[in-house]
C-alpha positions as CSV (number, residue, x, y, z in Angstrom):
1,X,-39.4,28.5,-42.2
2,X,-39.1,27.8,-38.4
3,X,-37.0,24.9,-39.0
4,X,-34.8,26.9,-41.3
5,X,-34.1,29.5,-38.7
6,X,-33.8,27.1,-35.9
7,X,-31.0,24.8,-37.9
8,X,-29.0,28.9,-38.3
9,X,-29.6,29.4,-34.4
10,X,-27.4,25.5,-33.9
11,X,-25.0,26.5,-36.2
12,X,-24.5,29.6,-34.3
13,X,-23.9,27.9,-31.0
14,X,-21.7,25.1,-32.6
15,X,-18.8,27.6,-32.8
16,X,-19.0,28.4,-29.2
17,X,-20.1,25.0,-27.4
18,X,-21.2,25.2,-23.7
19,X,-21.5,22.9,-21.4
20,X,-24.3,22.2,-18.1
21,X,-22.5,21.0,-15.4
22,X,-24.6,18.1,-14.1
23,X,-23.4,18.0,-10.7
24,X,-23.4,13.8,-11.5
25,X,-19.9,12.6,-10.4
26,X,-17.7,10.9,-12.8
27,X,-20.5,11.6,-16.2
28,X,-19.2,15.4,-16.0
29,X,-16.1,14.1,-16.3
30,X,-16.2,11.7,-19.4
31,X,-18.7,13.9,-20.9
32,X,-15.4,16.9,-20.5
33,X,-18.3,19.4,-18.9
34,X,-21.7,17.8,-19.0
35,X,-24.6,18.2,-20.9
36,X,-24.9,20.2,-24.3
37,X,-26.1,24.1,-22.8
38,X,-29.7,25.0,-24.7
39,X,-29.7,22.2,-26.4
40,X,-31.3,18.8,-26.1
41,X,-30.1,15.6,-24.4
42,X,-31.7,12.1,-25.1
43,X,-31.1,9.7,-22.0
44,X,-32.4,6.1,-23.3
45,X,-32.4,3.1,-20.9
46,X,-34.5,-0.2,-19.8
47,X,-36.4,-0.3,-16.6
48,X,-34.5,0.4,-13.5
49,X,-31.4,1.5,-15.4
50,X,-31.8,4.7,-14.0
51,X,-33.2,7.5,-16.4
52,X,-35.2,8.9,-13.7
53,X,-32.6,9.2,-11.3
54,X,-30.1,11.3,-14.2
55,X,-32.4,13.2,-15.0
56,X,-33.8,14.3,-11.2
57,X,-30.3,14.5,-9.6
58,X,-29.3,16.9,-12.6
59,X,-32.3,19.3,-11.8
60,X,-31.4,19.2,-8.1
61,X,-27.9,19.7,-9.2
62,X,-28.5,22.4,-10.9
63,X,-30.8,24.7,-8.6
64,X,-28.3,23.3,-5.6
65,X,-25.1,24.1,-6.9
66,X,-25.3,25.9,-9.9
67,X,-28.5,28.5,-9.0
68,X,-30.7,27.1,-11.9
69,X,-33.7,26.3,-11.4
70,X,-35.8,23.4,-13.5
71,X,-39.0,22.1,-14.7
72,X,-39.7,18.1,-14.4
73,X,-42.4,17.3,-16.7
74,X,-43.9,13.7,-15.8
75,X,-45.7,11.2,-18.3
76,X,-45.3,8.2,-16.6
77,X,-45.3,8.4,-13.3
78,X,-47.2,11.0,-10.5
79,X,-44.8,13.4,-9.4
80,X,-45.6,13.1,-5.6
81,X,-44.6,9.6,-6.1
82,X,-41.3,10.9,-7.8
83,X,-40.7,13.1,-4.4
84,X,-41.7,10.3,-2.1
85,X,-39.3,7.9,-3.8
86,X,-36.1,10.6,-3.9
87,X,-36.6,10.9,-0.1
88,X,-33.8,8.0,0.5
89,X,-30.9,10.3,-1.5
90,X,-31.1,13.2,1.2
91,X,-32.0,16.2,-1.5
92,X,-34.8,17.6,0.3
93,X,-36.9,18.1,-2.8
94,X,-40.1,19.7,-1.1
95,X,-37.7,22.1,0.2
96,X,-36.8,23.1,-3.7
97,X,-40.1,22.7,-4.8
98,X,-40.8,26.3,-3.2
99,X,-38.7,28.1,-5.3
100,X,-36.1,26.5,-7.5
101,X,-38.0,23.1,-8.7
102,X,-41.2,22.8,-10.3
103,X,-42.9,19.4,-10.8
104,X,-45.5,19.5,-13.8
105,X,-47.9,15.9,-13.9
106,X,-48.3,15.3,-17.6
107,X,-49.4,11.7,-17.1
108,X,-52.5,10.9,-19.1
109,X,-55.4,8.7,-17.3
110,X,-56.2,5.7,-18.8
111,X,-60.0,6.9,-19.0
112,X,-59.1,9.9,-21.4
113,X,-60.6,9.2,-25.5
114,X,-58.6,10.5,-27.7
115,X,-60.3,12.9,-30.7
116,X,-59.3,14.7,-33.5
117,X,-55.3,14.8,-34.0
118,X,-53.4,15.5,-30.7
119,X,-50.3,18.0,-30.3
120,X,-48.3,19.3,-27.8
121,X,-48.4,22.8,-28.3
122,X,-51.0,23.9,-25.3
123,X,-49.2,21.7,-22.8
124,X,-45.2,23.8,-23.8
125,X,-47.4,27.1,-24.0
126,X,-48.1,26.3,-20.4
127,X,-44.8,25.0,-19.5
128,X,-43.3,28.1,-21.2
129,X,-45.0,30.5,-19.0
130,X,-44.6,28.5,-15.8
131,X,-40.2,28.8,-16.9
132,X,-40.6,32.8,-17.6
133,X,-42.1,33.0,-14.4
134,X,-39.7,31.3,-12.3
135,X,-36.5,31.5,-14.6
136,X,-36.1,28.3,-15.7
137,X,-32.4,27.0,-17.2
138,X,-33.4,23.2,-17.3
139,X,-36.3,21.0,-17.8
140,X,-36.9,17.6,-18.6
141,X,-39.2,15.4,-20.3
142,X,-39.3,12.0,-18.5
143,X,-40.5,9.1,-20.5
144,X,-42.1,10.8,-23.2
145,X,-42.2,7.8,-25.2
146,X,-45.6,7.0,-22.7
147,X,-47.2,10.3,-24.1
148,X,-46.1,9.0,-28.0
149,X,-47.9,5.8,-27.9
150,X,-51.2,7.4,-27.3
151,X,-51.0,8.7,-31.5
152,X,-50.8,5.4,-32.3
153,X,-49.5,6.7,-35.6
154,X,-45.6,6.8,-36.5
155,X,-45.6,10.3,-38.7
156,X,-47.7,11.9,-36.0
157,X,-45.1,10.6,-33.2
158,X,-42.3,11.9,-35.4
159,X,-44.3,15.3,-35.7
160,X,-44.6,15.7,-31.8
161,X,-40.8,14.9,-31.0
162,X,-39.4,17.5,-33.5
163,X,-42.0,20.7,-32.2
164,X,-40.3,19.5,-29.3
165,X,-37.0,20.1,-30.0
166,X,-38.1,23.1,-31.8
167,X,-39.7,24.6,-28.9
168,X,-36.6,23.7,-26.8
169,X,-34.5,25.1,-29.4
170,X,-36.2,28.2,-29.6
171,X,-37.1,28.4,-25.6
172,X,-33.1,28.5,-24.7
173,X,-33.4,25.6,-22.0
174,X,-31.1,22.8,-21.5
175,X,-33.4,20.1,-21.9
176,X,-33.5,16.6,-20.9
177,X,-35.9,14.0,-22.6
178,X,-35.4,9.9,-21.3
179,X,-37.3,7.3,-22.9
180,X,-37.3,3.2,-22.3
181,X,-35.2,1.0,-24.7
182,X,-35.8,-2.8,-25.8
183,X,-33.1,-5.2,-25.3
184,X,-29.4,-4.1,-25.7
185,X,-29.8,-3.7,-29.2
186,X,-31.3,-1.7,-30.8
187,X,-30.9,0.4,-28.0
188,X,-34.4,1.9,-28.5
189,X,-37.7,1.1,-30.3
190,X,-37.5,1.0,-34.1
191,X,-40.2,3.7,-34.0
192,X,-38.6,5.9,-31.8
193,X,-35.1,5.4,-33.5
194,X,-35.5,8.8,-35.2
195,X,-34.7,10.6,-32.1
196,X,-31.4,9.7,-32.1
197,X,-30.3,11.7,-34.7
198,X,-32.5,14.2,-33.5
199,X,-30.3,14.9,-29.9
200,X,-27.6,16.5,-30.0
201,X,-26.5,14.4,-26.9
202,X,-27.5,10.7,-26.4
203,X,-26.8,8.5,-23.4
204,X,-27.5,5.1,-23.0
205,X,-28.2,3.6,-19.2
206,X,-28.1,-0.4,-18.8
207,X,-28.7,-2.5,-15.9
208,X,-27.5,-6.2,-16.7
209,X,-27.0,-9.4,-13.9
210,X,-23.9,-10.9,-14.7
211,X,-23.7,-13.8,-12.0
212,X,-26.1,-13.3,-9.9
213,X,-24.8,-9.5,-9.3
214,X,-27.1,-6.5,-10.7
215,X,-24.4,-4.2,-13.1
216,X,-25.1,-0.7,-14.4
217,X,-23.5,1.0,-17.1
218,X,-23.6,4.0,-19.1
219,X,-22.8,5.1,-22.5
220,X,-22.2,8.4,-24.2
221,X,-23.4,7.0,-28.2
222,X,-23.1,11.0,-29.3
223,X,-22.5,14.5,-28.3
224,X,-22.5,16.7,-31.2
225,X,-19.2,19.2,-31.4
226,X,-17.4,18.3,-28.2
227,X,-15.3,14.8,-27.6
228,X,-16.1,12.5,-24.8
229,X,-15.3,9.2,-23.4
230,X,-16.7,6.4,-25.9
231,X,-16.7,3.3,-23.5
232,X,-18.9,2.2,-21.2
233,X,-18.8,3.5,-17.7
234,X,-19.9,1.6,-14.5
235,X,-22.9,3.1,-12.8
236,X,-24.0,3.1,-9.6
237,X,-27.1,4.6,-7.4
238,X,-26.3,4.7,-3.4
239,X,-27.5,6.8,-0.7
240,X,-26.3,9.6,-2.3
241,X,-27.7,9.6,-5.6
242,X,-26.1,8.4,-8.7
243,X,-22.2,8.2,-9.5
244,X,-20.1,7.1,-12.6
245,X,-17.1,5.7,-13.0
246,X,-14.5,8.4,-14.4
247,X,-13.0,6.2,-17.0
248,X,-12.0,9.1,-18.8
249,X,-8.1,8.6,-19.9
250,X,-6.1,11.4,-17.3
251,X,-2.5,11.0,-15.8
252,X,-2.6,11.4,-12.1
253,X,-0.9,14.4,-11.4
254,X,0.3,13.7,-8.0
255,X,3.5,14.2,-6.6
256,X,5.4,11.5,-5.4
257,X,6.6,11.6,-1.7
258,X,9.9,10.9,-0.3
259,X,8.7,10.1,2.7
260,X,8.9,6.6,4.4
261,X,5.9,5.1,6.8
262,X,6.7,2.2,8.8
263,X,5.0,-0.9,7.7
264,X,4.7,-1.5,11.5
265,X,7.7,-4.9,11.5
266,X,10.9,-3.3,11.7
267,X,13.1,-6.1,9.5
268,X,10.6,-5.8,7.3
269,X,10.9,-1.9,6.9
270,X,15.1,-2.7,6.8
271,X,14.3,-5.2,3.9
272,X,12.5,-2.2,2.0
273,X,15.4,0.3,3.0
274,X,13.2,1.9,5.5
275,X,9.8,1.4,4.7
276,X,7.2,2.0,2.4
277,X,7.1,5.1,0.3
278,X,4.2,7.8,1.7
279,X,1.0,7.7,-1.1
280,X,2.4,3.9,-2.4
281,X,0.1,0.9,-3.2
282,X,1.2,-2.2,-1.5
283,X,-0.1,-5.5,-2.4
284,X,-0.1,-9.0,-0.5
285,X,-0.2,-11.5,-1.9
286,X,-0.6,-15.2,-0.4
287,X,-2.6,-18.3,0.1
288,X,-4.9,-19.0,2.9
289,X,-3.0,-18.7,6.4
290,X,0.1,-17.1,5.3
291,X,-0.4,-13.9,7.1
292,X,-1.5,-11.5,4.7
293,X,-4.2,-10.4,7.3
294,X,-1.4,-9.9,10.8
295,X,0.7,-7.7,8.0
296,X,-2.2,-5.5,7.1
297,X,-3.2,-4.9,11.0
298,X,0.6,-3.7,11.8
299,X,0.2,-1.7,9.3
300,X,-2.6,-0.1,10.4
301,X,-1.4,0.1,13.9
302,X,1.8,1.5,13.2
303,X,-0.2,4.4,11.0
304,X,-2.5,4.8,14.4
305,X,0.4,5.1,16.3
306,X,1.8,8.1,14.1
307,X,-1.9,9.4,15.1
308,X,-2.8,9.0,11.2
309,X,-6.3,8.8,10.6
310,X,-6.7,5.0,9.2
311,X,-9.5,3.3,7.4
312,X,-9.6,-0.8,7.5
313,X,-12.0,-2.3,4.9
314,X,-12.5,-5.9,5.7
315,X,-14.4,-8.1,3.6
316,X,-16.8,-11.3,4.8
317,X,-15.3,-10.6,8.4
318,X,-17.1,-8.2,11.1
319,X,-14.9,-5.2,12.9
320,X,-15.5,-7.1,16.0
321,X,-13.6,-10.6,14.6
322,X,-10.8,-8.7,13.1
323,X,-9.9,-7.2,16.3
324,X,-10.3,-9.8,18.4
325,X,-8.1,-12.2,16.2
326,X,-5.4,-9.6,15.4
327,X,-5.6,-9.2,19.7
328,X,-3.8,-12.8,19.9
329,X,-0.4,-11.6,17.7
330,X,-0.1,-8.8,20.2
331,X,-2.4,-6.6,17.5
332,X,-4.2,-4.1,19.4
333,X,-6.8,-2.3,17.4
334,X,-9.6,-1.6,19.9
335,X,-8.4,1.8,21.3
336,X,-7.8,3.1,18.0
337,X,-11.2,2.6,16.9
338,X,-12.8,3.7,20.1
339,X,-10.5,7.2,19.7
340,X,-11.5,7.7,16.1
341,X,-8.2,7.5,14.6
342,X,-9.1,4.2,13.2
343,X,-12.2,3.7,11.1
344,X,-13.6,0.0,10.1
345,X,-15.8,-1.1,7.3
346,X,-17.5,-4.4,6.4
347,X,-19.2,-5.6,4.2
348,X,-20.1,-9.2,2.6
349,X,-18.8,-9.1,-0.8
350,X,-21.6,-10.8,-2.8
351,X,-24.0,-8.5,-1.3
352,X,-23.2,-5.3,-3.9
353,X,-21.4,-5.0,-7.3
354,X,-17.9,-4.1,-6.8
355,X,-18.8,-0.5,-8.2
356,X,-21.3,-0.2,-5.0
357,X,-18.0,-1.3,-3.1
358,X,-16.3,1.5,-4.2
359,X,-18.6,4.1,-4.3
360,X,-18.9,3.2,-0.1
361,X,-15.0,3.1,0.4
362,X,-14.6,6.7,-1.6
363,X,-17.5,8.0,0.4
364,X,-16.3,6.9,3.8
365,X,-12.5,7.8,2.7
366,X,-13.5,11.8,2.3
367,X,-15.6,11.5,5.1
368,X,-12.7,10.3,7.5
369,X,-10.2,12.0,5.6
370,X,-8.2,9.1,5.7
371,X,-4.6,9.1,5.1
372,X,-3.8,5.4,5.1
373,X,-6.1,2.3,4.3
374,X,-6.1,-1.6,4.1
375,X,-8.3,-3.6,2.1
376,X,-8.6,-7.6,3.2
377,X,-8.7,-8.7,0.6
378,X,-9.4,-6.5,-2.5
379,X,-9.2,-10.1,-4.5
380,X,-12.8,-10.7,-2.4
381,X,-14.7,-8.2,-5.0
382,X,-14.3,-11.0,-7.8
383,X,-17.4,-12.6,-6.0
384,X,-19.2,-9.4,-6.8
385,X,-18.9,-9.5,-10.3
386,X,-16.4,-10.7,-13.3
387,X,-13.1,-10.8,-12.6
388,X,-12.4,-8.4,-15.6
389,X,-14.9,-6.0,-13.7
390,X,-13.2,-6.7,-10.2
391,X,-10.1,-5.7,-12.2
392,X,-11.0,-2.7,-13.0
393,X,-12.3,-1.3,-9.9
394,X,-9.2,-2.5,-7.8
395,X,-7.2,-0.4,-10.3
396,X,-9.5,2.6,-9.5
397,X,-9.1,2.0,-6.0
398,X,-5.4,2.7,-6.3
399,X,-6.0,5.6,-8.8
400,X,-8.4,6.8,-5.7
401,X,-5.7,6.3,-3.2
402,X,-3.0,7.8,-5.2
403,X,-5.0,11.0,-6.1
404,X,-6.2,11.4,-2.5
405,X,-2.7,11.1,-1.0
406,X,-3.5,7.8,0.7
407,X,-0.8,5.1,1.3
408,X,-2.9,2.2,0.5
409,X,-2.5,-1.4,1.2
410,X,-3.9,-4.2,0.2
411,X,-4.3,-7.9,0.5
412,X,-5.3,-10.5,-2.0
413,X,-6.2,-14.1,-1.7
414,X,-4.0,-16.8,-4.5
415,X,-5.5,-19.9,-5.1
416,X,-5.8,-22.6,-7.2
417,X,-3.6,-25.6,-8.3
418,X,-0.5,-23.3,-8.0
419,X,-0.8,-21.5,-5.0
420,X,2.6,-20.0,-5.2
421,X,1.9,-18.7,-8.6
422,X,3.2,-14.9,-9.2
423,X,-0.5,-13.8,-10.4
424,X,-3.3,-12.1,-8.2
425,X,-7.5,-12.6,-9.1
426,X,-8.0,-9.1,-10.0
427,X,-4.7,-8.5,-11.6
428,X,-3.2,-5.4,-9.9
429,X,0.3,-6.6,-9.4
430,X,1.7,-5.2,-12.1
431,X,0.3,-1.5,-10.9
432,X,1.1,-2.1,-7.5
433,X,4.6,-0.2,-6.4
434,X,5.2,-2.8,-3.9
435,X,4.7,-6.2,-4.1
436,X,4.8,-8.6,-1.3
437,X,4.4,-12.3,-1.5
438,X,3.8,-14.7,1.4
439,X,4.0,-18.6,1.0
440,X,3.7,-21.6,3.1
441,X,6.9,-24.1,2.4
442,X,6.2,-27.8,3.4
443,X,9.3,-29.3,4.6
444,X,10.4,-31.8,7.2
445,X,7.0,-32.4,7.7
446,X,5.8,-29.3,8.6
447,X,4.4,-26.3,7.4
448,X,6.5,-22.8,7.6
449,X,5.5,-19.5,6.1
450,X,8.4,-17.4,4.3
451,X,8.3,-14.0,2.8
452,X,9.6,-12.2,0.1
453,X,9.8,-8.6,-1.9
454,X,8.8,-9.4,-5.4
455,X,9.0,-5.7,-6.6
456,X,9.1,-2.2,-4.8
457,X,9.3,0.8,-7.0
458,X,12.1,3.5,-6.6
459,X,13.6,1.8,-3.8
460,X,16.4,-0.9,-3.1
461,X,14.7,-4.0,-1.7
462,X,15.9,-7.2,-0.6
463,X,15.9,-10.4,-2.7
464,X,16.1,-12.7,0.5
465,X,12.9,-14.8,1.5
466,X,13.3,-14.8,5.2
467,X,10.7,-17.0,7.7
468,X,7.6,-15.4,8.9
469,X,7.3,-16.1,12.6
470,X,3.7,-15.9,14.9
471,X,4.2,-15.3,18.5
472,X,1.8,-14.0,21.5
473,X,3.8,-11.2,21.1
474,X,4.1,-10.6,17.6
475,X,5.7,-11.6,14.7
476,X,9.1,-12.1,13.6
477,X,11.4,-12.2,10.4
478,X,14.1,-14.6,11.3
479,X,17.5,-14.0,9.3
480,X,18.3,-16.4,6.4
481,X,19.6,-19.8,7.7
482,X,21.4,-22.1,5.3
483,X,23.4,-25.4,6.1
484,X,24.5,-27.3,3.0
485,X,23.4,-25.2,0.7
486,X,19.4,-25.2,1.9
487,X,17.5,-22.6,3.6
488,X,16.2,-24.8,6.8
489,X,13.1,-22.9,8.7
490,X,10.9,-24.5,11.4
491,X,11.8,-27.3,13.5
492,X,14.7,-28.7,11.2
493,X,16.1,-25.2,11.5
494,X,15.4,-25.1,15.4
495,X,17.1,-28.7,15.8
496,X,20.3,-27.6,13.1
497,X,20.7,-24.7,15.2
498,X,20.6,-27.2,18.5
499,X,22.8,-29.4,17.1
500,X,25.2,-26.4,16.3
501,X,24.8,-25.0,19.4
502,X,25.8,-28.5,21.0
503,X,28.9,-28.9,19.0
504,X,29.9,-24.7,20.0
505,X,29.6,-25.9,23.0
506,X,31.5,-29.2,22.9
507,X,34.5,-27.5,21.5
508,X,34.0,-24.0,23.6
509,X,34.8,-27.1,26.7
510,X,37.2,-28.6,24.6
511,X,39.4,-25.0,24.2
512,X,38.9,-24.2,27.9
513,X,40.5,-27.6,28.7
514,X,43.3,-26.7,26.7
515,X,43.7,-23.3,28.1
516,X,43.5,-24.8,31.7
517,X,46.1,-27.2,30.3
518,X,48.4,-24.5,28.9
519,X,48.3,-22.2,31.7
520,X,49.0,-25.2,34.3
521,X,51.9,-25.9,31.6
522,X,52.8,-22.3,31.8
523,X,52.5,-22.3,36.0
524,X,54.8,-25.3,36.4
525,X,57.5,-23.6,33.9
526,X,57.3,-20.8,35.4
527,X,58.0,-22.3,38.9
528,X,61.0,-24.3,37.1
529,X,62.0,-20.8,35.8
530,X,62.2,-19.4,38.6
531,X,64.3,-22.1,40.8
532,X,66.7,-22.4,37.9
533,X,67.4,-18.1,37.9
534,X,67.6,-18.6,41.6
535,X,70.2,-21.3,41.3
536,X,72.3,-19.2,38.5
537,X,72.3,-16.5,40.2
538,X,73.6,-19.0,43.4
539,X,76.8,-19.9,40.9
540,X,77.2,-16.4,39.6
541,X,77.6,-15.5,42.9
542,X,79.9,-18.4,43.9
543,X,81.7,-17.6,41.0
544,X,82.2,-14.1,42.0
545,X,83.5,-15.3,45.7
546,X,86.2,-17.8,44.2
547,X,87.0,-15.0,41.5
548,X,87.3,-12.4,44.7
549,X,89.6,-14.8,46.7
550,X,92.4,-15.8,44.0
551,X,92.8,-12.2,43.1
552,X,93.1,-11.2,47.0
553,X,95.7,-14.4,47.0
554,X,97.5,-13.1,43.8
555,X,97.9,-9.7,45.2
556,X,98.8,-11.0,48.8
557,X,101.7,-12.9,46.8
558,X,102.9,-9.9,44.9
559,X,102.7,-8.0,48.2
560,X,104.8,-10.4,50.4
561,X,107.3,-10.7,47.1
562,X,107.7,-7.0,47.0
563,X,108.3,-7.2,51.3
564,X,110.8,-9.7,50.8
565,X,112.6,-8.1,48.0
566,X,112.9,-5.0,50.5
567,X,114.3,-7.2,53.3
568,X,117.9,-6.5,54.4
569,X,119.1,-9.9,53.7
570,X,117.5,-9.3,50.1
571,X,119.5,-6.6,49.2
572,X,123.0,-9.0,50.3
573,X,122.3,-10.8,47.9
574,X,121.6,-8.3,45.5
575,X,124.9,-6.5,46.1
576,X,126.8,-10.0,45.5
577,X,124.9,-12.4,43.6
578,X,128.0,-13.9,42.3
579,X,129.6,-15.1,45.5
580,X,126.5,-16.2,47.5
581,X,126.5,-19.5,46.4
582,X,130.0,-20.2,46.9
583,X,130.1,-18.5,50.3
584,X,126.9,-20.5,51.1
585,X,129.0,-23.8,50.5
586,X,132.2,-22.4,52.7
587,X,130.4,-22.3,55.6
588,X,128.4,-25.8,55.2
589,X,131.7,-27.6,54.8
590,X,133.2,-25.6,58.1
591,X,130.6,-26.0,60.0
592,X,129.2,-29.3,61.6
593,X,125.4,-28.7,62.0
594,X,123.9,-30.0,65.2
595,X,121.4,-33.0,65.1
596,X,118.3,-31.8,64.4
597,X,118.8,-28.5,62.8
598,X,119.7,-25.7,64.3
599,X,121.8,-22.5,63.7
């Protein structure tokens, strides 16, 4: 009859499903609320998977954030111990214990003989009154397969788990029972198989080494009437408790920024069309000594500058090493991270799973409030797990960055037999919005490093690989330079550009010669110019003297005519023209003219 009215009680609540919010970031979220409310919740796992942890950070969750207090009901271990070892996650339990938290030792000594049949119902009559009394929403039973092995009989193990559930049914708490599993799979003891069907939530903690690195995960098998994220989440327990991957499948709902931020090389910013876009990803890509490293540091000194708070995660290298070696490019970190603005973060990559890696960059992000960050190189977290892991966490790292407004940039390491291949370890390039790829070309017997855009989202970009260029005082991107059809960098560039430089030269003398040459040429005509205008003008002006004397002479002629014709012997001879002649002869016949003339 109880169970009859218990199973109308859970069809009641299946119409109107609510959720306790266990305060455990990222399981909240796949779980789309938390745990089932009043109802029960089996959390099954191996040793050191974690159980304990989910099910103590919920009850501290709860009376912390939420105002509910909890009962922890211990069968394994002493619940002093259970304090003792939550010390290290800050939550101050002795400080709950006094009002919201209630820790009840259920362990069983080792001493105690069992007889006559054993039950649970004095120990929850107890339990009962001590969650009246203090107003108990939560409670958990923590290994309770330790209590179920002292019956020693399957049908009386079966009989204790459902009062159990009964009893939680009936009591209105949100309860939380854990118990160990064997092996992956089965994911529990054949015995204690039943239960899994009983819950009407069941999780599933793993902890497996996968080379050399210790991995956690967690599963949601079941959650009766509310959806939830089926795959398995990465886990992880820092100094803050435990944290799961959201996994969950969201958009990011983020609004994307029009605004520019330097990348800290001004060509470089031209070659993007002014830089890269606020909130972006940008990824580096390169093989060892290319520079991926000097990019990320102007980056981040260019977001100092701007007075932008700036976190720099660096990988196998110390704080101390990166700013010293970035110092010699003209790089100057150090007074950025004494003022604050810039915060610095290492760690050796091996040491945690790449989950731990990221559950220390999100804490220190929020804690900075960061609003730009490197990472050199993201492609290092392959050596703390698979690459398919690695993977995945890099792509949360941008889904971090993006959601946080963070303009994120990041470097990553390309080897192998085909150094210059288009493909990066952990596989972000093709989420990346821009993609930058440095290379070292071989050629006249050197070695030269080049760089080129090979994708940037939204924004025109240039398709030119132009030469990278390390100086004391910084680097340089040196314009295209082609002769016959080849881009020359490096020394055969250096001695074209001599050689070209020569022959502007040569022929720069070459046309001043001529000039010099022409403009003598030009002096000495001019000169010749001049003496031959001087001697024209000479003639002309002879010319006008002889032309001024015959005319004077014509007109003196016509003047002494016209004086002659007005002479009086003139007009004789006009008034007889006829006889002058004759009369002229009369008297030279009459007349004997004197010797020598005369008149």
């Amino acid at each position: 009859m109880k169970r009859a009215t218990s199973s109308a009680a859970e069809n009641q609540d299946v119409a109107a499903l609510h959720k306790t919010p266990t305060g455990v970031e990222g399981f909240d979220a796949i779980t789309g609320g938390g745990l089932p409310r009043n109802r029960t919740s089996l959390i099954f796992g191996g040793p050191g998977s974690g159980k304990t942890v989910f099910a103590l950070q919920t009850m501290v969750n709860g009376a912390r954030q939420f105002g509910e207090p909890g009962i922890f009901v211990a069968f394994e271990e002493n619940s002093r111990h259970i304090v003792a070892n939550a010390a290290s996650f800050g939550w101050n339990l002795p400080q709950l214990e006094k009002k919201q938290l209630f820790f009840f030792d259920a362990k069983v000594r080792p001493d105690v003989i069992k007889a006559g049949e054993f039950d649970l119902s004095g120990m929850l009559a107890g339990i009962k009154a001590e969650a009246d009394a203090r107003g108990v929403k939560r409670i958990v039973f923590d290994s309770i397969d330790v209590l179920l092995t002292l019956l020693d009989d399957p049908y009386a193990e079966r009989r204790e788990i459902y009062r159990l559930n009964d009893w939680l049914s009936e009591s209105g708490l949100t309860g939380i029972i854990t118990a160990k599993s064997q092996g992956d799979y089965p994911f529990v003891a054949a015995r204690y198989g039943f239960m899994q069907f009983m819950a009407d939530c069941v999780v599933v903690l793993k902890l497996q080494v996968v080379d050399q690195i210790a991995l956690r995960y967690l599963q949601v098998m079941k959650y009766r009437g509310s959806s939830f994220a089926e795959n398995e989440a990465p886990l992880v327990i820092g100094a803050s408790g435990m944290e799961v991957a959201d996994i969950s499948a969201k958009t990011i709902a983020v609004e994307a920024s029009p605004e520019r931020v330097s990348s800290g090389v001004g060509p470089l910013d031209a070659m993007l069309g002014g830089g890269y876009y606020r909130g972006s990803s940008v990824l580096i890509t390169g093989s060892a000594g290319t520079g991926k490293s000097i990019l990320a540091g102007l980056f981040a000194e260019a977001a100092c500058r701007r007075k932008e708070r700036t976190f720099y995660v660096s990988f196998d290298e110390n704080p101390s090493e990166v700013v010293r070696d970035l110092s010699s490019v003209g790089i100057r970190l150090g007074p950025h991270l004494k003022s604050g603005v810039l915060r610095m973060h290492s760690a050796r990559a091996e040491t945690f799973s790449a989950e731990v890696h990221l559950m220390n960059i999100k804490r220190i992000v929020r804690e900075h409030q960061s609003r730009c960050m490197v990472v050199d190189p993201v492609s290092a977290i392959v050596k703390a797990g698979a690459a398919l892991t690695a993977g995945r966490v890099a792509e949360r790292l941008i889904c971090l960055a993006k959601s946080e407004g963070i303009t994120l940039l990041s470097t990553s390491l390309l080897q192998g037999a085909q150094p210059l291949s288009e493909e990066t370890p952990v596989r972000i390039s093709t989420i990346a919005d821009t993609w930058i790829h440095l290379t070292n070309i071989s050629q006249a017997g050197e070695r030269n490093r080049a760089l080129s855009i090979v994708k940037s989202r939204g924004m025109r970009h240039s398709n030119q690989v132009r030469e990278l260029i390390l100086s004391d005082e910084g680097i340089a991107l040196a314009d295209v330079y082609t002769a016959a059809g080849d881009v020359l960098m490096g020394t055969a560039r250096w001695q074209k550009e001599a050689a070209e430089k020569t022959e502007q030269k040569r022929i720069l003398a070459e046309v001043e010669h001529k000039r010099r040459e022409v403009a003598l040429a030009r002096a000495e005509l001019t000169v010749r110019i001049e003496a031959l205008e001087q001697e024209l003008k000479q003639k002309e002006a002879e010319a006008e003297r002889l032309t001024g004397a015959d005319a004077r002479h014509k007109l003196d002629l016509v003047h002494r005519r016209e004086g002659l014709e007005q002479s009086p012997s003139a007009k004789i001879f006009k008034k007889r023209p006829e006889n002058s002649h004759a009369a002229g002869k009369k008297m030279t016949r009459g007349r004997r003219l004197p010797k020598g003339g005369g008149q």
